[in-house]
VOMARRO-698574 format. One record per residue: x, y, z of N, C-alpha, C, O in turn; chain; residue in three letters; residue number from 1. Coordinates in steps of 0.2 Angstrom, whole numbers, plus 2048, in hexadecimal, padded with zeros to 3 digits. Layout:
// residues N
 n.c1 n.c2 n.c3 ca.c1 ca.c2 ca.c3 c.c1 c.c2 c.c3 o.c1 o.c2 o.c3 cadena residuo num
    X    Y    Z     X     Y     Z    X    Y    Z    X    Y    Z      A     Ala NUM
...
// end
This chain:
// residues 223
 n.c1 n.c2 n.c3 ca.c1 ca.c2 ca.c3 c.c1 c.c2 c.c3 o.c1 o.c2 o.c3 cadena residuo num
  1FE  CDF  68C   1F9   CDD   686  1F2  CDD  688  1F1  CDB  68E      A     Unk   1
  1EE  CE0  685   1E8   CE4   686  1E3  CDD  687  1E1  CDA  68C      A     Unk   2
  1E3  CDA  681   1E0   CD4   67F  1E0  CCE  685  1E5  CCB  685      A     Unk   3
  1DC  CCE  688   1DC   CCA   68F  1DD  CC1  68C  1E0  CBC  68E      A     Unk   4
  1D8  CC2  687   1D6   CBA   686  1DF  CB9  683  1E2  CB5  686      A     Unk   5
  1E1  CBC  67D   1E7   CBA   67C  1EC  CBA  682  1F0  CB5  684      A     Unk   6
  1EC  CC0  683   1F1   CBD   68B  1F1  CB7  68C  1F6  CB4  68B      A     Unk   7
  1EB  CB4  68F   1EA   CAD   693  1EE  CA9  691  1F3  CA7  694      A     Unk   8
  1ED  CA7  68B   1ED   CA4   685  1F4  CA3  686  1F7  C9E  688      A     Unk   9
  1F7  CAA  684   1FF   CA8   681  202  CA8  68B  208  CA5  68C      A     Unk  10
  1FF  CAA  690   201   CA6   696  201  CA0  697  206  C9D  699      A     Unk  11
  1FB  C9C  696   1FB   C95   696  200  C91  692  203  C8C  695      A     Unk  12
  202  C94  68B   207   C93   688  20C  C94  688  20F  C91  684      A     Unk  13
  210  C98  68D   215   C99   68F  217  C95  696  21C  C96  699      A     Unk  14
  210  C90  699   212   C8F   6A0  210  C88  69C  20B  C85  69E      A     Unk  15
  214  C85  697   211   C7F   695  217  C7A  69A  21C  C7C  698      A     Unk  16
  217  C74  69E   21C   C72   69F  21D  C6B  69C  220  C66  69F      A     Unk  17
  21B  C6B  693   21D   C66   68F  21E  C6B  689  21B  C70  68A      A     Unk  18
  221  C68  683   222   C6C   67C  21B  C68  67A  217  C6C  677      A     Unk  19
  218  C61  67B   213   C5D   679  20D  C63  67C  208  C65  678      A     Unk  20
  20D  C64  683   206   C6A   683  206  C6F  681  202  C73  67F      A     Unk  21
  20D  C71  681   20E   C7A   67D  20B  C79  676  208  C7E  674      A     Unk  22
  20C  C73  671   20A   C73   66B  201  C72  66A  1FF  C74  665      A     Unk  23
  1FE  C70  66E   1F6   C6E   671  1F3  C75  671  1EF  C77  66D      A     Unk  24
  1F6  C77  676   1F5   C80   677  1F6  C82  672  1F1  C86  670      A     Unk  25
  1F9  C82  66D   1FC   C86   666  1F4  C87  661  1F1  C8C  660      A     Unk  26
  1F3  C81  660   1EB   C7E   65D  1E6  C80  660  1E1  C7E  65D      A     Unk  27
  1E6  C85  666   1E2   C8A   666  1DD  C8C  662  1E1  C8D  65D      A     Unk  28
  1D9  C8E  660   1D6   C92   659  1D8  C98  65B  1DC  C9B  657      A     Unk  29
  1D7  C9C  663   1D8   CA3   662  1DE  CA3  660  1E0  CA6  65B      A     Unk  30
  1E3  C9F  663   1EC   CA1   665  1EE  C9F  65E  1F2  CA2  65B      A     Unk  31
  1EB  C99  65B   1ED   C96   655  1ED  C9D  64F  1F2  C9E  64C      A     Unk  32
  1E8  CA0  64E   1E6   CA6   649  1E9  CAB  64B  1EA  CB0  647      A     Unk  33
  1EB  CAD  653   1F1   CB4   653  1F8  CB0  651  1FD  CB4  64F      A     Unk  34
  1FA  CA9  652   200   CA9   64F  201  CA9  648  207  CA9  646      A     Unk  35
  1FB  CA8  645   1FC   CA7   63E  1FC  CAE  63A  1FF  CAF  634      A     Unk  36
  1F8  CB3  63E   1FA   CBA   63C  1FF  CBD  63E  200  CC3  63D      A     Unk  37
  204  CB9  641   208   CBC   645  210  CBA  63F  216  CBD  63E      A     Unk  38
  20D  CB4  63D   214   CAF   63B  217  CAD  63E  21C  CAB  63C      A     Unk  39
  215  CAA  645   217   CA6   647  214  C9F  648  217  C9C  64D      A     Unk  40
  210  C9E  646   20D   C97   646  211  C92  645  211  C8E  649      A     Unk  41
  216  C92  640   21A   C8D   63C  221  C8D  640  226  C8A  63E      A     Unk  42
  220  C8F  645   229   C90   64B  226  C8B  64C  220  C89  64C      A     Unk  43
  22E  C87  64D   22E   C7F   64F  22E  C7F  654  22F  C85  656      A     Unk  44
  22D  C7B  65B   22C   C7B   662  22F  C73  664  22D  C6D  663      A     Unk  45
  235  C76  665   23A   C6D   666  23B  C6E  66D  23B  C69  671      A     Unk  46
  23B  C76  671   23D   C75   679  239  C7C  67B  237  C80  677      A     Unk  47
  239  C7B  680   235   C7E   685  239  C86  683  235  C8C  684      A     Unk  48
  23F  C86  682   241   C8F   683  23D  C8F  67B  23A  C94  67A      A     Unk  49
  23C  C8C  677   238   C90   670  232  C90  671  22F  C94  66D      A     Unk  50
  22F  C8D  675   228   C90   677  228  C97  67A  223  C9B  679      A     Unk  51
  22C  C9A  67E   22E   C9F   682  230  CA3  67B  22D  CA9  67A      A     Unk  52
  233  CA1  675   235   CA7   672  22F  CA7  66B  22F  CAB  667      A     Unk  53
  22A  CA2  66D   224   CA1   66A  21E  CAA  66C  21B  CAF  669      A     Unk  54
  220  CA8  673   21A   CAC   677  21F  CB5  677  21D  CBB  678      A     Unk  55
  224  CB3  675   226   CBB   677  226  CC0  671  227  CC6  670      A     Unk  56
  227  CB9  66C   227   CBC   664  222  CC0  663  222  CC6  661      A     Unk  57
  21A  CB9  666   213   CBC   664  213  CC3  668  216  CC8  665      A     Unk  58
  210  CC4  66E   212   CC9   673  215  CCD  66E  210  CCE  66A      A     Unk  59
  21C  CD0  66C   21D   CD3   66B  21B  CD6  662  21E  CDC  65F      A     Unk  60
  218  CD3  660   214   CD4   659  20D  CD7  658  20A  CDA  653      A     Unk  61
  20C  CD5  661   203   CD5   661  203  CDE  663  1FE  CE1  663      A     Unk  62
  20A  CE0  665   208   CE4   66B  20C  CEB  666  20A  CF1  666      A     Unk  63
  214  CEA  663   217   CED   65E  215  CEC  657  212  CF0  654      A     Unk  64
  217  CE4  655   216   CE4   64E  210  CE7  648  211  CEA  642      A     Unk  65
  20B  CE5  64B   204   CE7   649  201  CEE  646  1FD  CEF  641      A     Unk  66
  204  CF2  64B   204   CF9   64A  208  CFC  647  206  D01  644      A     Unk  67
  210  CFA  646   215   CFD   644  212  D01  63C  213  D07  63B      A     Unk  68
  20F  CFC  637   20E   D01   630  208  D08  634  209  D0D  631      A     Unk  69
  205  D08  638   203   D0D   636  206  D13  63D  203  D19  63E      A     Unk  70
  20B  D11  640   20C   D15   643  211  D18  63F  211  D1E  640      A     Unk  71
  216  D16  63B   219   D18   636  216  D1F  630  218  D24  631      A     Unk  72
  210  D1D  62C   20C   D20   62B  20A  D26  62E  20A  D2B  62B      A     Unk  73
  209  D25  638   206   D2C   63A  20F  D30  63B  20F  D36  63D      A     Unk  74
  212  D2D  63B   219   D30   63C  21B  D35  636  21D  D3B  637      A     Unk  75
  219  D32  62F   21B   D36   62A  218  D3A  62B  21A  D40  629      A     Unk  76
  20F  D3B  62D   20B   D40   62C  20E  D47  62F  20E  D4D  62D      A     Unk  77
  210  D43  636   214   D48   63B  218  D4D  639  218  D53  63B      A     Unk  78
  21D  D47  635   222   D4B   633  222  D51  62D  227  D54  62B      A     Unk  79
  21C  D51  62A   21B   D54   624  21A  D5D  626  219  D61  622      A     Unk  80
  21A  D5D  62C   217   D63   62E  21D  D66  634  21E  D6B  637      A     Unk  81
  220  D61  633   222   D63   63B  222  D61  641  226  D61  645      A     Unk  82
  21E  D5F  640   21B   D5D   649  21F  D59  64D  21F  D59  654      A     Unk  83
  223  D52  648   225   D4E   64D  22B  D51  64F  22D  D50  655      A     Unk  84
  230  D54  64A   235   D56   64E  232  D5D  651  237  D60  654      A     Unk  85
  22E  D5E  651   22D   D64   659  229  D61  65D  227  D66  661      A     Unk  86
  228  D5A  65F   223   D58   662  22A  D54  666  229  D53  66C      A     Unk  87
  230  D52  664   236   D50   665  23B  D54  669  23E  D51  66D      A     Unk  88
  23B  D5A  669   23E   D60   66B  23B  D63  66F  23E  D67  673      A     Unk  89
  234  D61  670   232   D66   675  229  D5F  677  224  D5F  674      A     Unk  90
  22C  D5C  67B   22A   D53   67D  222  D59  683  21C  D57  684      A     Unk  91
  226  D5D  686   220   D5E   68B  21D  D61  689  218  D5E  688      A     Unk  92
  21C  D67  686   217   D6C   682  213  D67  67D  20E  D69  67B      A     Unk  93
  214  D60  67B   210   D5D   675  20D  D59  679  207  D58  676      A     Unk  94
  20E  D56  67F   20B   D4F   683  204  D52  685  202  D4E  688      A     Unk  95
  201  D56  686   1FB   D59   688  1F5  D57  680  1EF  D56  680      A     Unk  96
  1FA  D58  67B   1F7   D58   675  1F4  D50  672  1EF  D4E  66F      A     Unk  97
  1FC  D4B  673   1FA   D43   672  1F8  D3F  678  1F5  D3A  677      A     Unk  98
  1FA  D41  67F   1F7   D3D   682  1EF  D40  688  1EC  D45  689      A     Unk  99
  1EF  D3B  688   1E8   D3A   68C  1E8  D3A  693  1ED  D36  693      A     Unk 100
  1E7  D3A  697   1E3   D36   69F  1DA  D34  69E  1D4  D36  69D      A     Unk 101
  1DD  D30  6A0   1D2   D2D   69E  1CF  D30  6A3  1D3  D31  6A8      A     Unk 102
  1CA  D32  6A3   1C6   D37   6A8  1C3  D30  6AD  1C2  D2B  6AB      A     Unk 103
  1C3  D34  6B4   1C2   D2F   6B9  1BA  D2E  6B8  1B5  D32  6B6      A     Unk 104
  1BA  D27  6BA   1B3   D24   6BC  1AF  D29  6C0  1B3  D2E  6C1      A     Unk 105
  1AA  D29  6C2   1A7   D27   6C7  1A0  D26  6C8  19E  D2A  6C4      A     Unk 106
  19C  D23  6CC   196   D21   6CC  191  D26  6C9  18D  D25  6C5      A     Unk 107
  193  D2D  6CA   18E   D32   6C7  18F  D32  6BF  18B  D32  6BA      A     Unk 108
  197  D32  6BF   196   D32   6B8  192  D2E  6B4  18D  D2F  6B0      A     Unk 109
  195  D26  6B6   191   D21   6B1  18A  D22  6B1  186  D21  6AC      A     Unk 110
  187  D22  6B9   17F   D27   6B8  17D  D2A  6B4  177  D29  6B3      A     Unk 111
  181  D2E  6B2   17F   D36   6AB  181  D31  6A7  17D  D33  6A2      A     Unk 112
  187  D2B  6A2   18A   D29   69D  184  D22  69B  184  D1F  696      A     Unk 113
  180  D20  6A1   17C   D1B   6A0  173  D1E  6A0  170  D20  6A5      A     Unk 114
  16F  D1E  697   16B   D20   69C  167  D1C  698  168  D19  693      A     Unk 115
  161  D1C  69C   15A   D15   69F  157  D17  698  157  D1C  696      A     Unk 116
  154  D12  697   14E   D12   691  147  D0F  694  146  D09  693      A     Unk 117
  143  D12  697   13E   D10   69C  139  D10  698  138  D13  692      A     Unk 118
  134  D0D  69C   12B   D0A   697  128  D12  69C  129  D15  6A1      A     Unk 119
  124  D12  695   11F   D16   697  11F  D19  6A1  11E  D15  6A6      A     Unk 120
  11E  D1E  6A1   11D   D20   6A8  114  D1E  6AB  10F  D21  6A9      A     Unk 121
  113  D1C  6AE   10D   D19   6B0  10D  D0F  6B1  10A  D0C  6B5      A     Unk 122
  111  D0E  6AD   10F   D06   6AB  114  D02  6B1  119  D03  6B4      A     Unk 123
  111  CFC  6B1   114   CF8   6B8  11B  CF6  6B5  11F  CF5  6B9      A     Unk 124
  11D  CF6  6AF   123   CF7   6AF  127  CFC  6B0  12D  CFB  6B1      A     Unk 125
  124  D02  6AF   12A   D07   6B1  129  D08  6B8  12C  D0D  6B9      A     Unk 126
  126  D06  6BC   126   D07   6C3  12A  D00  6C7  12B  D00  6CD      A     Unk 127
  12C  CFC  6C3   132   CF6   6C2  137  CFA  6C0  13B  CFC  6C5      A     Unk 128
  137  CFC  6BC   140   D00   6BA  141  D06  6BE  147  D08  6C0      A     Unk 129
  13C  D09  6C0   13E   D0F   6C3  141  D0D  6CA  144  D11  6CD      A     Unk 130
  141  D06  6CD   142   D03   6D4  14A  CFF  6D3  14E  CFF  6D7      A     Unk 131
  14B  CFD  6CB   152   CFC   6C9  156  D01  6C7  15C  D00  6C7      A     Unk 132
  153  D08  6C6   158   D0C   6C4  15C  D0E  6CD  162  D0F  6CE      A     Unk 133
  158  D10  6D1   158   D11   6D7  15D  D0B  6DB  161  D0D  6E0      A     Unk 134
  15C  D05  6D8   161   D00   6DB  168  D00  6D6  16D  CFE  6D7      A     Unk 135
  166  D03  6D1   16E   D03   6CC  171  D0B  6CE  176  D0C  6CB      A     Unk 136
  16F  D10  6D0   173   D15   6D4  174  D15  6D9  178  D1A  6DB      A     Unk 137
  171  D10  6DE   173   D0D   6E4  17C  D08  6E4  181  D09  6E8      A     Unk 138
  17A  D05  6DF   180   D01   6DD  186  D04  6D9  18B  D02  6D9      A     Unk 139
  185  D07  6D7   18A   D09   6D5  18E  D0F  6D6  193  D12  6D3      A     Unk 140
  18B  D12  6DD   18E   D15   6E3  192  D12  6E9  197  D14  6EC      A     Unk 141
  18E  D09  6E8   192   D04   6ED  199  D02  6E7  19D  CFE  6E9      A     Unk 142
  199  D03  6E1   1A0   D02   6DE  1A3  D05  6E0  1A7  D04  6E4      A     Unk 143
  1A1  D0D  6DE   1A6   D11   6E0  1AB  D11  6E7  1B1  D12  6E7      A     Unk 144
  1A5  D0F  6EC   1A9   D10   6F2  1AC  D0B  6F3  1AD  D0A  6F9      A     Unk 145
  1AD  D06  6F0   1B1   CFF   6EF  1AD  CFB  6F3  1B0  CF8  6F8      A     Unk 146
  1A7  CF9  6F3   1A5   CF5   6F7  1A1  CEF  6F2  19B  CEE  6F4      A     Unk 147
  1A3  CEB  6ED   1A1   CE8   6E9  1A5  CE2  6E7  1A3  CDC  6E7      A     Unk 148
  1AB  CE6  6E4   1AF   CDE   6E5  1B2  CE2  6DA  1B6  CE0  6D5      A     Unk 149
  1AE  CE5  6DA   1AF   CE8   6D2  1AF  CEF  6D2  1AE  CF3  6D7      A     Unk 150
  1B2  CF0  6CC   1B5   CF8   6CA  1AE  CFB  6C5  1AB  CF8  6C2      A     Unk 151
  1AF  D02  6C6   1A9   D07   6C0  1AB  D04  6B8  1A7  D04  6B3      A     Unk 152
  1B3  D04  6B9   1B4   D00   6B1  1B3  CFA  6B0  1B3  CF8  6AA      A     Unk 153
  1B2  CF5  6B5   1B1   CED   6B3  1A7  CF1  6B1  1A6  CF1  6AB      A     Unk 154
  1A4  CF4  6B4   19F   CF7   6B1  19E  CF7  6AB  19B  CF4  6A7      A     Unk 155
  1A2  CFE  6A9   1A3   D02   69F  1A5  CFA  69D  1A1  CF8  699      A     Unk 156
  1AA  CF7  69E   1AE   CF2   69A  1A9  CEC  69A  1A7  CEA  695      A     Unk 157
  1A5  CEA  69F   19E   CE5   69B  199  CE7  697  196  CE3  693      A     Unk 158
  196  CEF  698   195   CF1   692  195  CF3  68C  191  CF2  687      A     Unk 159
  19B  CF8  68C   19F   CF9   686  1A4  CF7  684  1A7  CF9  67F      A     Unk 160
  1A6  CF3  688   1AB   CF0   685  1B4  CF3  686  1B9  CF1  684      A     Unk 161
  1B2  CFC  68A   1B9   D00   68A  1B8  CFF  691  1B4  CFF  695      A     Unk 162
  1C0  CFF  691   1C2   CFE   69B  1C1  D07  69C  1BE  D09  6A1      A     Unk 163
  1C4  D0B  696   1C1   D13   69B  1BC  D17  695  1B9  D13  691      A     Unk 164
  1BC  D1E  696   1B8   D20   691  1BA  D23  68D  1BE  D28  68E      A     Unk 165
  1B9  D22  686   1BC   D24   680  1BB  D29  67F  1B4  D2A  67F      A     Unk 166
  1BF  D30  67D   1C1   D37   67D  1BA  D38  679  1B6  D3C  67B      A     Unk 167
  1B6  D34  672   1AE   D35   670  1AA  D31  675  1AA  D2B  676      A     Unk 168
  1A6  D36  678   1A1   D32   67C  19E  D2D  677  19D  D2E  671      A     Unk 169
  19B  D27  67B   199   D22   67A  192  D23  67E  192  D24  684      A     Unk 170
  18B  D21  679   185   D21   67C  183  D1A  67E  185  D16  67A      A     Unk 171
  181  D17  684   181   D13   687  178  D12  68A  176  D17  68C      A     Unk 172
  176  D0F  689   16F   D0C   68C  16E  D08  68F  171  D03  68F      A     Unk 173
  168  D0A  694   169   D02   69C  160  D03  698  15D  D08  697      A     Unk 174
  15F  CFA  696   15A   CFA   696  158  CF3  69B  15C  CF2  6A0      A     Unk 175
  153  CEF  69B   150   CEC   6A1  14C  CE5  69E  148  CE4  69A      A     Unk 176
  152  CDF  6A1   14D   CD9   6A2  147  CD6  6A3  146  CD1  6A5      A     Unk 177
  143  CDD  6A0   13B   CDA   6A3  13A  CD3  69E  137  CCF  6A1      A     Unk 178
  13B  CD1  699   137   CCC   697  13B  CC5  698  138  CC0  697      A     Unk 179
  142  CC6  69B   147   CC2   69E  147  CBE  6A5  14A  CBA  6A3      A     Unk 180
  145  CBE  6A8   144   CBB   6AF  14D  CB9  6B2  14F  CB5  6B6      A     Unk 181
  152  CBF  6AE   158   CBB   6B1  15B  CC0  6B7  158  CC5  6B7      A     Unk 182
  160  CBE  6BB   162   CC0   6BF  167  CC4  6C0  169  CC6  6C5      A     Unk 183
  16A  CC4  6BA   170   CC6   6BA  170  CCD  6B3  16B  CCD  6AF      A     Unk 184
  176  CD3  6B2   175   CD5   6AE  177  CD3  6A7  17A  CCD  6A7      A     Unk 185
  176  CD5  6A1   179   CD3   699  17B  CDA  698  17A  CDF  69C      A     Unk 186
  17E  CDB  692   17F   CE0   68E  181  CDD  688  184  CD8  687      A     Unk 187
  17F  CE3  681   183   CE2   67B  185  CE7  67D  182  CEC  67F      A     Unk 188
  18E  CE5  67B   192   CE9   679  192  CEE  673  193  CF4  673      A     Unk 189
  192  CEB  66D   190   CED   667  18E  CF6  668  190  CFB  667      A     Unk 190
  186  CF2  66D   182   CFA   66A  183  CFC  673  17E  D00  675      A     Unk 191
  187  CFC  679   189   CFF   67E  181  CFE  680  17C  D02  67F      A     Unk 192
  181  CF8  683   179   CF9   685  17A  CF5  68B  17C  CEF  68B      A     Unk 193
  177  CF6  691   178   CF3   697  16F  CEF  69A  16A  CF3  69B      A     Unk 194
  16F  CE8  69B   169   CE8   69B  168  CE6  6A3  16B  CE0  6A5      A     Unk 195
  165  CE8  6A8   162   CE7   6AE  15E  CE2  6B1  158  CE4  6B2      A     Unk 196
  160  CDE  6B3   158   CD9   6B7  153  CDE  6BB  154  CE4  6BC      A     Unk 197
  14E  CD9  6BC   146   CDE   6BF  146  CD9  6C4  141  CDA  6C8      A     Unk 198
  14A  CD2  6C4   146   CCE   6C9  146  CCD  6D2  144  CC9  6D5      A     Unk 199
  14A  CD3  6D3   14D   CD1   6DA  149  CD5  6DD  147  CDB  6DA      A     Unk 200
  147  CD3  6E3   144   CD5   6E9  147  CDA  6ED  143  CDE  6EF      A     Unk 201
  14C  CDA  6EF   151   CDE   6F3  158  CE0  6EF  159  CDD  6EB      A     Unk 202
  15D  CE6  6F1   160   CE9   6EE  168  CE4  6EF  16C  CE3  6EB      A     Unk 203
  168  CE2  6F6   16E   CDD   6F5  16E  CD5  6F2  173  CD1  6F2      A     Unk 204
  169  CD4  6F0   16A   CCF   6EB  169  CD3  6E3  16B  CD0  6DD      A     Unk 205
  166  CD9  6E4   169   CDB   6DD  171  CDD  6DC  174  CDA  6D8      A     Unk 206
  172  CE1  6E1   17B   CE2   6E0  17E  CDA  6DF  180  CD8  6D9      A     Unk 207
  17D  CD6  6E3   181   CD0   6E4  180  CCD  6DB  184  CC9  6D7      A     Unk 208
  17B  CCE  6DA   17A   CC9   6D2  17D  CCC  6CD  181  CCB  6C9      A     Unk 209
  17B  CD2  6CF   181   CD7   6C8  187  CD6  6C7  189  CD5  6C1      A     Unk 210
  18B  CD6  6CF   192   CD6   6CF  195  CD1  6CE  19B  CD2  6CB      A     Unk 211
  190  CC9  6D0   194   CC5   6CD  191  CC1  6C4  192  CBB  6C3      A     Unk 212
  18D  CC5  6C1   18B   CC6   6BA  191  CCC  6B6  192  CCC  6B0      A     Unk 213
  194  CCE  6BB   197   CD3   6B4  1A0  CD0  6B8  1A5  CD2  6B4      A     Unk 214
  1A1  CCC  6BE   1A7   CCA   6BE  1A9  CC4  6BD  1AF  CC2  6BD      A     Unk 215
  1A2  CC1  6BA   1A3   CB7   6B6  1A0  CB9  6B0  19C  CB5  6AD      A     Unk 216
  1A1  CBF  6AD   19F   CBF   6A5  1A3  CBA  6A1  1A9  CBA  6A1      A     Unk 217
  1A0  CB8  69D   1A4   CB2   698  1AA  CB6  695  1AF  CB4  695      A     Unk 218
  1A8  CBD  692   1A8   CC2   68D  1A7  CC7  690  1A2  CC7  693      A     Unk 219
  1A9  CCC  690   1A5   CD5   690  19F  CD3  68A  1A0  CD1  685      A     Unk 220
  198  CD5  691   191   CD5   68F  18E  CD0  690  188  CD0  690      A     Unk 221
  192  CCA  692   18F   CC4   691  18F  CBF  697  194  CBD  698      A     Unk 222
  188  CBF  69C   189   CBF   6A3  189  CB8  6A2  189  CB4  6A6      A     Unk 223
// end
């Protein structure tokens, strides 16, 4: 299950050890509003195995049911031509065509996938950014080489909100906390925008604030 927050959720509810706190957890607002889309709000919960067939109903609706109408749909379209049953018949010749491998990270890439919106050349602000951008290709060589404690994707996924890179590039922007005095990074997700502190002195309390800024986000984006 992709959906992190829901997970918790329906684990917590699953590791309830009363029917009294499983029902508590139920009134969730997130978990409340996925079982009510789900149809299962209204399951009775008398003993601990129907919270388990609570959580595996959901689960399994969030993850099959959801999609079924339109996978249906992409089935017919398949089949109007052909395709499914030769894509059936001949499974390795069509798998280069629907599936994917997500193209590997690496500090270079994201380098060339993130780029700087810097203040005029001259100005004490851009002679501030240009000393950040040099500590954020510092660091994100120290991801790469795993010396961090975080991955190139905990990176994309606080700013964009994807753990890899979607087959349409995505333009992403690192712009800079000069009018912030904060220490740590932000991002909107929305517009793929990654924003930078200006305020550190030295490079290892810059690494050190990022890392733990983008691994106690409340939210992807939100330090």
């Amino acid at each position: 299950m992709y959906d992190h927050e829901l997970r918790s959720s329906l684990e917590s509810l699953q590791e309830s050890e009363t029917v009294e706190k499983a029902k508590r957890c139920v009134l969730q607002d997130n978990l409340s509003t996925v079982l009510d889309l789900a149809g299962i709000l209204a399951m009775p919960l008398q003993t601990l195995d129907d919270v388990k067939r609570m959580v595996a109903t959901t689960a399994q609706w969030f993850v099959l049911g959801r999609c079924k109408p339109a996978l249906e749909v992409f089935r017919e379209g398949l089949s109007a031509l052909g395709v499914l049953r030769a894509a059936k018949e001949h499974p390795d010749s069509f798998r280069p065509l629907f599936c994917d491998l997500p193209e590997k990270l690496t500090a270079e890439r994201i380098e060339k996938l993130f780029q700087a919106k810097t203040s005029p050349p001259g100005s004490s602000k851009a002679v501030t950014e240009s000393l950040v951008l040099s500590r954020w290709s510092d660091y994100l060589q120290d991801v790469e080489d795993e010396e961090t404690g975080i991955t190139l994707s905990d990176i994309l996924f606080f700013t964009t909100g994807c753990r890899v890179l979607p087959q349409r590039e995505i333009p992403v922007t690192v712009e800079f906390l000069d009018e912030l005095p904060s220490r740590f990074p932000t991002a909107n997700t929305c517009s793929s925008i990654l924003r930078l502190p200006v305020v550190h002195q030295a490079y290892e309390s810059f690494k050190a604030d990022l890392t733990f800024g983008i691994l106690n986000a409340r939210g992807f984006g939100t330090a």
